[in-house]
C-alpha positions, 0 to 999 in steps of 0.5 A: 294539056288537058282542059281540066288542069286550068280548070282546076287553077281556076277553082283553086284560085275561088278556093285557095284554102286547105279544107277545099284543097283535101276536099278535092286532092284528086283534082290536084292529082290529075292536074299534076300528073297532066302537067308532068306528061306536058314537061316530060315530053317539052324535055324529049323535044328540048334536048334535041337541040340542047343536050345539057337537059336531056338527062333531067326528069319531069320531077326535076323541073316542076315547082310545088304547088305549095307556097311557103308563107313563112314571110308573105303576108299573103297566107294563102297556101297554094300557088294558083299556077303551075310551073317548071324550070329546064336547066342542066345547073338544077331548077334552083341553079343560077344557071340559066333555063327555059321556063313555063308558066301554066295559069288560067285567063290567058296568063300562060308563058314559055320564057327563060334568060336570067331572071334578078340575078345576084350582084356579082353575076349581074356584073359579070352579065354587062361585062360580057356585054360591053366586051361583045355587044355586036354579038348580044345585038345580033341575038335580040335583033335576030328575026326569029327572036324579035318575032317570038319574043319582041324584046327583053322584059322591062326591068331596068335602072334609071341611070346608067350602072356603077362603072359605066359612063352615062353616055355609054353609046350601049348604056341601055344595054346595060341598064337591065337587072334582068335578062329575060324573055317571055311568050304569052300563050292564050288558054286555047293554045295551051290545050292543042295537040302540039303544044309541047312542039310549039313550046319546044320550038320557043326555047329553041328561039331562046337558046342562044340568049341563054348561052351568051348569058350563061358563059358570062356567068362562067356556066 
């Protein structure tokens, strides 16, 4: 990835308004058309090991820098991040993907697993949990996945979920509202020559957590 797209974020991050934003559309434009060729090739990499994506398009997977603003009381009307969702169900499908999230100051991410999903696939979530916990264990206590990762991101109840005992000996297990995993990627590292491999290489280590939450969905 090319220095100029974070640099871009940064001055669209000094000037989130519309007049700037058409003022320097061709700033936009470059950027864009750098992370769609970064997208592009993370996709040729990805679906070397996960055939479910290989059909998809980097304009399958991109977000709109264009923020909708209709219930925020943040109007501003750019987002001043760029990002792309890779999953065979559709980037809005609760299938779950591997996620990049490209922002300036160190911020950038590659992750994935299934991010504040609804009720009743929550449900289904801790069910195949409690039903096959040595198998879940032995996911986020693989090596690999420990280093890349350290641990799942800390979004969780206080107490124990409806159905399941306090004294569940896995109850941490199903504490969590979301299940989802990131890695941070310094603003250097964004720009080296092989960051679509290491990317690529991220998702791989994600894989089988997507693929255990993914057939307790049903997906």
């Amino acid at each position: 990835m090319k220095p100029a797209t974070l640099d871009f974020l940064r001055l669209l991050k000094e000037n989130n308004n519309r007049e700037w934003f058409q003022a320097n559309k061709s700033l936009y434009e470059a950027a864009k058309a750098d992370v769609t060729a970064l997208v592009a090739s993370v996709i040729e990499k990805v679906a070397a090991f996960d055939d479910s994506i290989g059909h998809l398009q980097a304009k399958d997977c991109l977000f709109r820098i264009y923020r909708d603003v209709r219930f925020s009381p943040d109007k501003s009307p750019y987002k001043t991040n760029m990002g792309a969702y890779f999953t065979g169900g559709g980037k809005h499908s609760l299938q779950c993907g591997y996620y990049l999230h490209i922002e300036p100051g160190n911020q950038c991410f590659a992750g994935g697993g299934c991010y504040l999903p609804p009720a009743p696939q929550l449900k289904m979530i801790r069910q195949e949990i409690d039903y096959h916990t040595p198998e879940f264990l032995a996911i986020l206590q693989n090596p690999d996945f420990a280093a890349t990762f350290g641990q799942l991101e800390d979004m969780k109840l206080k107490t124990a979920p409806k159905g399941y005992a306090k004294d569940h000996p896995h109850v941490h297990l199903l504490q969590y509202t979301s299940y989802v995993a990131s890695h941070n990627f310094t603003d250097v590292q964004m720009c080296e020559h092989d960051i679509a491999q290491k990317l690529a290489n991220t998702f791989k280590t994600l894989k089988p957590l997507n693929d255990f939450l993914n057939r307790a969905m049903g997906f």
